[in-house]
Structures are given as C-alpha cells and as structure tokens.
N, C-alpha and C positions, 0 to 999 in steps of 0.2 A: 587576529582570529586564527585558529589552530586547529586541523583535525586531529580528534580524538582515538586513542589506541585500545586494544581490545582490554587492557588493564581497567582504561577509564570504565568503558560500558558496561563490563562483568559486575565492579563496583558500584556502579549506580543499578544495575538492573538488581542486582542480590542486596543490598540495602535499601535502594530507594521504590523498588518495585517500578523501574524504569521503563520496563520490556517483561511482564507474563505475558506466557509462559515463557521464559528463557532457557534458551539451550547453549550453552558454554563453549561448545566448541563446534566445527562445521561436520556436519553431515551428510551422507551423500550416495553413499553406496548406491548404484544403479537409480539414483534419485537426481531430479533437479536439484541442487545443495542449496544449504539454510545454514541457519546459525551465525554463532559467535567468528568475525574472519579480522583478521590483525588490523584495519582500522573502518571497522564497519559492522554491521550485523544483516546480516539475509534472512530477511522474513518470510514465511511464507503466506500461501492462497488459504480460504478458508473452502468450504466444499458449497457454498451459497453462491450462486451465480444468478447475475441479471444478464440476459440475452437480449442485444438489443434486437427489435424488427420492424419490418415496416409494413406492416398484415395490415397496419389501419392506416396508413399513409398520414401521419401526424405532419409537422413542423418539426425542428428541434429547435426547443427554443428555451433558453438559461434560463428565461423568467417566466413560462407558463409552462414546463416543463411536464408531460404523461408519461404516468407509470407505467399506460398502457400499452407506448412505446419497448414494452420489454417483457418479457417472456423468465420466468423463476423457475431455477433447478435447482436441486440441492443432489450433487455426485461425486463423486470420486474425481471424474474428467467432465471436462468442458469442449464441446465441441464450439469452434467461432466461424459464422460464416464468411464466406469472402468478402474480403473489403466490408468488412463489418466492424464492430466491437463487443465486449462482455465486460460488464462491472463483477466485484466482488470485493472481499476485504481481507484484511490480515486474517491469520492466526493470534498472532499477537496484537495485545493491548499497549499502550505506547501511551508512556506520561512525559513529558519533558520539560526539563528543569527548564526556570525562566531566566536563566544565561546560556541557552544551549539553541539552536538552531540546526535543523536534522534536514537534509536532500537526501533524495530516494536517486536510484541509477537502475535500470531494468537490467536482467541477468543478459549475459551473453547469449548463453545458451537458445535462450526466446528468440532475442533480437538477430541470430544467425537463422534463424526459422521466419523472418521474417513477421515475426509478432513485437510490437513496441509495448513497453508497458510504462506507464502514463501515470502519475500522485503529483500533488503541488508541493512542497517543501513543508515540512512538517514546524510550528511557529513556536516561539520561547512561551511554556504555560500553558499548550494543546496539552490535551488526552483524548484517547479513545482507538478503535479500531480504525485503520488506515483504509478509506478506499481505494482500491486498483482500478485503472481502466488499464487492457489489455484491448491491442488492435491489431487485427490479422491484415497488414498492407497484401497479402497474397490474393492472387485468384481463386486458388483453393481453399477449402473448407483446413481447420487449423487448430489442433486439440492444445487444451492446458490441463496441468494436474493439483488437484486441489491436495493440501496438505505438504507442499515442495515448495522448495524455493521459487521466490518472485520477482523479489528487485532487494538493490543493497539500500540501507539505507547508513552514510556517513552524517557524524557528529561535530557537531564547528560550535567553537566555545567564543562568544562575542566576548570582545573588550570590557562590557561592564553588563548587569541587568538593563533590560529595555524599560523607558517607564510606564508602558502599557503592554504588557505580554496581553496576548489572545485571550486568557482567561478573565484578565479586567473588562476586556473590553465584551465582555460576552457573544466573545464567535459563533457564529450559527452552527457550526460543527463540533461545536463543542460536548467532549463526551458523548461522539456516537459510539453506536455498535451496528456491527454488522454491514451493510452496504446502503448508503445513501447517498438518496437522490440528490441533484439538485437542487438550493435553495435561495431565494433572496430576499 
C-alpha cells in the first residue's frame, strides 16, 4: 500500500472527476487552507450545518437516532457550543476508485483550537459528499468557517481491487449529499 502524490490525485480528479469541484493547488490566503497539497487534498466545510442540542433532552442513539436532536443553519461561520458538536459536509464531491482507500486527518489549525474534526475513512467504490463531525472539546463556545479548509484527506492505493468495494455492496451512504444523519 502506497500514499498517493499530488500528481496522482490532480489526474484522477481532472480525468476521473475524482474530487468536484477541484482546486489544483492550496489556498489560503488569510484562510483556513484547502486544496491540492503534495500528498493529499484539503477539503473544505460546506456552509449547511447541523447543530447538535439538547433543548429536547433525546438519547443519542446510532440506531433510533432524532433529527430533532439538532438545530439547521446555513452561514458563512458556525458557531459550536461547548463541549458540543456540529455536523456538515464537504465542498467537494468524492468518487473513489475501487483500488483506492482515502483517510481523512483534521487540520491543525482546528485541532490547536481545540476543535477535533471526525469522518470514518472514505471506502474503495464510495461517492458522495463527505460528512464532517467537528467537536469543540473546549469550555467555550468555538467558531468554524464554511467554504475553508477542514481535514486532509490522503490516498492509499491497495495491493489489488477489493472484491466487494462499498458500491456492490450497497452502502447506506452511498451517493449522499449534503450532511447525513445516521443510519442503519
């Protein structure tokens, strides 16, 4: 298994439509940074945020999970309350080849802010918009910004195709968009 160089991902995103919308190189200027980085790509946030709260004192629970659990904005910035968390999604759309296996890494930047940002490993034969969890370990209240970097995501090329990528097997997540819940 190998991580993949910015060569690799530029050619898969611009031929294979690996990564819309794609940005080629990192950017950053007075910004969280995104983009194309020598062995990786930094996604960003989209401006649709789920807030989680507990105004109705639910459970959390994987398998009976409420939507009502969480509060919907769509802004520029995200405010996360203490010792809380905030769902959202990429920017980008993410297809992945079915000899590829993709791990997410939360930016530094967050994580020196003491915000963790949270994706399960992206599978050989996924697509769709990536959910983010972001969680404010702080006391304080703890802002993100939608349209900026979020977490890196690196490319790992297995030894051979798997013989059941995600796509055969019809993963629940399969070709989402936008931020989703829960399911099972």
């Amino acid at each position: 298994m190998s991580v993949l160089s910015d060569r690799w991902i530029k050619k898969m995103a611009l031929e294979q439509e690996m990564i819309k919308p794609f940005i080629s190189e990192q950017k950053g200027k007075n910004k969280i940074s995104y983009g194309l980085s020598s062995f990786g790509y930094d996604a960003r946030v989209s401006n649709e945020f789920k807030i989680f709260t507990d105004v109705n004192s639910a459970v959390v629970d994987p398998k009976d999970f409420k939507s009502t659990s969480f509060i919907s904005r769509k802004s520029d910035e995200c405010i996360i309350p203490p010792n809380s968390f905030v769902l959202a999604s990429t920017v980008e759309y993410f297809k992945i080849p079915k000899n590829i296996m993709v791990i997410c890494l939360g930016k530094s930047t967050y994580a020196r802010c003491g915000i963790i940002v949270n994706v399960t490993p992206l599978e050989p034969g996924w697509e769709g918009h990536v959910t983010l969890e972001f969680s404010n370990t702080t006391p304080l209240p703890a802002k993100i910004y939608a349209n900026e970097g979020a977490a890196q995501f690196i490319f790992l090329k297995g030894n051979e195709e798997p013989e059941v990528t995600y796509e055969k097997r019809n993963g629940k997540y399969m070709k989402q968009t936008g931020v989703t819940l829960p399911k099972v």
